[in-house]
N, C-alpha and C positions, 0 to 999 in steps of 0.2 A: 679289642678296645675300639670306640666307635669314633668316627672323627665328626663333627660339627659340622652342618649343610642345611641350608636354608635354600628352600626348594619351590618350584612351581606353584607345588598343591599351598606351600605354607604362605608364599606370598599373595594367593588368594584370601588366605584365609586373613592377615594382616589388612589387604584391602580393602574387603568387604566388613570385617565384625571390630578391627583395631584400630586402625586409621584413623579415625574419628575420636575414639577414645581417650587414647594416652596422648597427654599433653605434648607441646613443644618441646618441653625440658624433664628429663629423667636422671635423676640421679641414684645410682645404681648401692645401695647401701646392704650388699647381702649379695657378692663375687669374691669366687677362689681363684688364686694364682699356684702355681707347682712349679717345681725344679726338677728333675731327677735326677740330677746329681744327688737331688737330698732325698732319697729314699735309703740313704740308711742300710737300718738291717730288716725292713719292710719287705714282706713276703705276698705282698698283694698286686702279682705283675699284671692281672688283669683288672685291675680295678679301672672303672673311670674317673677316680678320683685323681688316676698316677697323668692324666692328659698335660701334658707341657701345655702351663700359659701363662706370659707376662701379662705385663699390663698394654702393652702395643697389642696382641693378641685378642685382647682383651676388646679392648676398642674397636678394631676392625670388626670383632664379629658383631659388638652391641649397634656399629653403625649399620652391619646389614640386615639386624632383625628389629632395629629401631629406627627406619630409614627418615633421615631429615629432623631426629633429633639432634640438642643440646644435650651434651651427656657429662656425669660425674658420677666417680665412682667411689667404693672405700673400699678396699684392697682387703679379704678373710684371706688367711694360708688354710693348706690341704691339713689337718690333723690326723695323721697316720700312725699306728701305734708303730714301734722300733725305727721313728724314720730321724732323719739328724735334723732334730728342732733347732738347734743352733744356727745348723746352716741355713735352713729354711727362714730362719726370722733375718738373717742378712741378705737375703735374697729380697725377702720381702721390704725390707726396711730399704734399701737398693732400688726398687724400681717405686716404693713410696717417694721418693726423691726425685728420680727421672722422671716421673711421671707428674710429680706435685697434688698426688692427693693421698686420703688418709691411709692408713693399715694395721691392721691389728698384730701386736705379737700371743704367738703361741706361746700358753705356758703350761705347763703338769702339773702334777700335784708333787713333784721334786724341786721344782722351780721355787728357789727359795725367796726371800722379802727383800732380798740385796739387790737380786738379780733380774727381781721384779721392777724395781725401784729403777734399775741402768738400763733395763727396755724403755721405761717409760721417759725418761730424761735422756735417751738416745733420739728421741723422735717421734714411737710410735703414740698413736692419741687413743689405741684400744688394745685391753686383752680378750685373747680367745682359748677358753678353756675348750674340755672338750670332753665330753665323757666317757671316750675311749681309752681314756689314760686312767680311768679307774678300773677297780679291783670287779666290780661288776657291774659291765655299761649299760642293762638293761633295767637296772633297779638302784642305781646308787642313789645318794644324798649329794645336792649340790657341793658342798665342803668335801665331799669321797672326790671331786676332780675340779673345784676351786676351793682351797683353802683360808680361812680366814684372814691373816694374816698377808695376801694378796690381794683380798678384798677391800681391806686395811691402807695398802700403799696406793690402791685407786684410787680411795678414796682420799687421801693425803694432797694426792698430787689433780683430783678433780679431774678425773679422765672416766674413759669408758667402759663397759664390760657383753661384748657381746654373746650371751649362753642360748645352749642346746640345752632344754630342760631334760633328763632322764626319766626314768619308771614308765611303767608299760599305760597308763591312765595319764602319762603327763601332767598339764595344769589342774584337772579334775582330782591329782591325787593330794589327798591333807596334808603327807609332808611338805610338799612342793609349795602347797600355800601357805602353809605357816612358814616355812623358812627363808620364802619370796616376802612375808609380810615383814619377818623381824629385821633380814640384812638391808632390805631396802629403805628402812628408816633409822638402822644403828647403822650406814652408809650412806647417808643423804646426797654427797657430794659425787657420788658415783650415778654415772647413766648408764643405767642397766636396760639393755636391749635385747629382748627376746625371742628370739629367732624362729620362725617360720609358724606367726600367728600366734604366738607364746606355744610353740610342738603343737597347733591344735590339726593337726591333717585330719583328723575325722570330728566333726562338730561337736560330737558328744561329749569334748573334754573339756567346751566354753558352757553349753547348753544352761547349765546351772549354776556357773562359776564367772560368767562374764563380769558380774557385779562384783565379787571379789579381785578381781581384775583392774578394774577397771578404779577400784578403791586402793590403791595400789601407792599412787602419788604421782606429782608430773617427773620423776626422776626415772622414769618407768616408759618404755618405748617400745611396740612387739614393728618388727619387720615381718612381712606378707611373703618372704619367698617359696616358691616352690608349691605353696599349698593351693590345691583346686577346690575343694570342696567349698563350694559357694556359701553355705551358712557358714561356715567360721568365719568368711569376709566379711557376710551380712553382720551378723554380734559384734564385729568390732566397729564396723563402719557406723553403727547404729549406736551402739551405748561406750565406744572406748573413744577417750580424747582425742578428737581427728589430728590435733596436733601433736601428737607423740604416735604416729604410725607413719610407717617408711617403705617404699618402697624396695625390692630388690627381687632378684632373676633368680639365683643362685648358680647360676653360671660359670665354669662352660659347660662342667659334667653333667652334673642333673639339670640345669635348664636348658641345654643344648642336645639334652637326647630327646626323641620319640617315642610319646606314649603317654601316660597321665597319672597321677596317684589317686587310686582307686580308692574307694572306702567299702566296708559292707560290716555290720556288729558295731562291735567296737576296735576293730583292727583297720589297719591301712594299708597299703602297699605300692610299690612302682610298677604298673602295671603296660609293658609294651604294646605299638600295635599288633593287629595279624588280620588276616583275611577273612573275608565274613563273603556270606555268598549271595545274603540279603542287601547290602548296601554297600557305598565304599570305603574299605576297611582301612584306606590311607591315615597313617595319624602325623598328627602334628608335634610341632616340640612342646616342650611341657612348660615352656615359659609362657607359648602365647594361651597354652591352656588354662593356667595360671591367669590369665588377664581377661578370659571370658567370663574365668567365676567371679573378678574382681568387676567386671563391667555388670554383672549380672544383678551382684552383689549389691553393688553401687546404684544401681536402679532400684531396686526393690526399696534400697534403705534413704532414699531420696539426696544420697551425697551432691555437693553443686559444686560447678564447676573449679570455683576457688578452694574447696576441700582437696579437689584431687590434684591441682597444681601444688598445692601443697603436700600430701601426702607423695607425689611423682619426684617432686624436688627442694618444695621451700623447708619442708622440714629437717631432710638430710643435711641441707648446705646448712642451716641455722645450726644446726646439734655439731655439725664440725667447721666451722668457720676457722 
């Protein structure tokens, strides 16, 4: 398991291509916290998902790779299959307190309408489904790992729903958009946020569908974590409501390691540094990579400065105020 280090090379890299870019104020709407006490009957002792991190944790590292920002955050938990979601969401509900800002609870497709209903009237302001808790995470239906009836109580109670869309085409696949079109208008009262470009890690999955997308409704919000591939920045930055896109890292695991998510086809992947005998093979973490495509992005697609204060932070802090 790799531990989190922000390095010479990276602080170059900050200096020269970031520094200038991301605003004063980030608020960080797309970071994980973990326990290991709540790992359960989880069998994943190498993941870097299993990385212990509060929200103190949490802060320290955002202040070293976001040096002389304003920062806020919204707390996601680690979704593990067999691990103790119970204990994990009082963990997490726990340092949503101590720390004073938002977090999502974890819930499954076990997780009944009752129980839905006493996360949300405990405190937290989002659920986080998760597709690993379905029957098959690389092809389910949204409802195969949030259920209606959960959907239901979010929307009851006007709160949020942060998803990991599934299927191997993501947003590009017809189920995904028909049943993104129906629940997000027979759920109006729910903010549905989409997580890491609505899954678009390789462009192909907006290319054709950003209009569908983007037809969606203002109840409808994709967060940018994690994802490099510059065109998926550019299509949303360009034709998706600047005010319904949010910033976030995905941090510590995946935006705090080295290396980038590759694309090539229609496949993607996490792809580490290595040595290369042409040039220097040093890599970076994959959040500031993540912020080259977004600056790159942001260029091409003539974003102005007031877009990106807001998308870095006005918009976070407004959706949870």
């Amino acid at each position: 398991m790799f531990t989190p280090a922000c390095n010479a090379f990276d602080q170059d890299i900050w200096a020269k291509e970031l520094e200038s870019f991301v605003p004063g104020r980030v608020f960080d709407a797309h970071c994980h916290l973990w326990q290991e006490a709540n790992a359960g009957n989880n069998r994943e002792p190498q993941s870097a998902l299993r990385l212990e991190v509060d929200g103190k944790r949490l802060e320290e590292w955002s202040q070293t790779i976001f040096p002389g920002r304003k920062l806020g955050f919204y707390y996601l938990g680690t979704p593990l299959r067999d691990s103790d979601v119970q204990g994990h969401n009082a963990f997490l509900l726990q340092e949503s307190q101590r720390q004073h800002w938002p977090a999502a609870a974890i819930v499954t497709p076990q997780t009944t309408a009752a129980q839905t209903a006493e996360l949300l009237t405990l405190g937290f302001a989002v659920l986080k489904p998760y597709r690993i808790f379905a029957a098959d995470p690389a092809e389910c239906a949204i409802a195969d790992y949030l259920p209606e009836d959960q959907m239901a109580v979010a929307n009851h109670y006007g709160k949020t729903i942060t998803l990991h869309l599934s299927k191997r085409n993501g947003f590009a696949d017809p189920a995904n958009q028909a049943d993104l079109a129906h629940y997000t208008k027979k759920y109006p009262r729910v903010n549905w946020i989409l997580a890491h470009c609505a899954r678009a890690f390789n462009s192909f999955m907006l290319e054709d569908n950003i209009w569908k997308l983007a037809e969606l409704g203002d109840n409808v919000w994709c967060d940018l974590s994690a994802v490099c591939d510059t065109y998926s920045h550019y299509l949303l930055l360009k034709h998706f409501n600047p005010r319904r896109l949010l910033f976030g890292s995905d941090n510590l695991a995946a935006g705090g390691d080295r290396g980038n998510y590759i694309t090539w086809g229609r496949a993607w992947k996490f792809q580490p540094g290595q040595e290369c005998s042409h040039c220097d093979g040093q890599a970076t973490l994959v959040v500031y990579e993540q912020l080259r495509a977004m600056k790159h992005a942001a260029d091409m697609a003539g974003t102005s400065q007031e877009q990106l204060q807001n998308l870095f932070y006005h918009n976070a802090a407004t959706l949870f105020h």
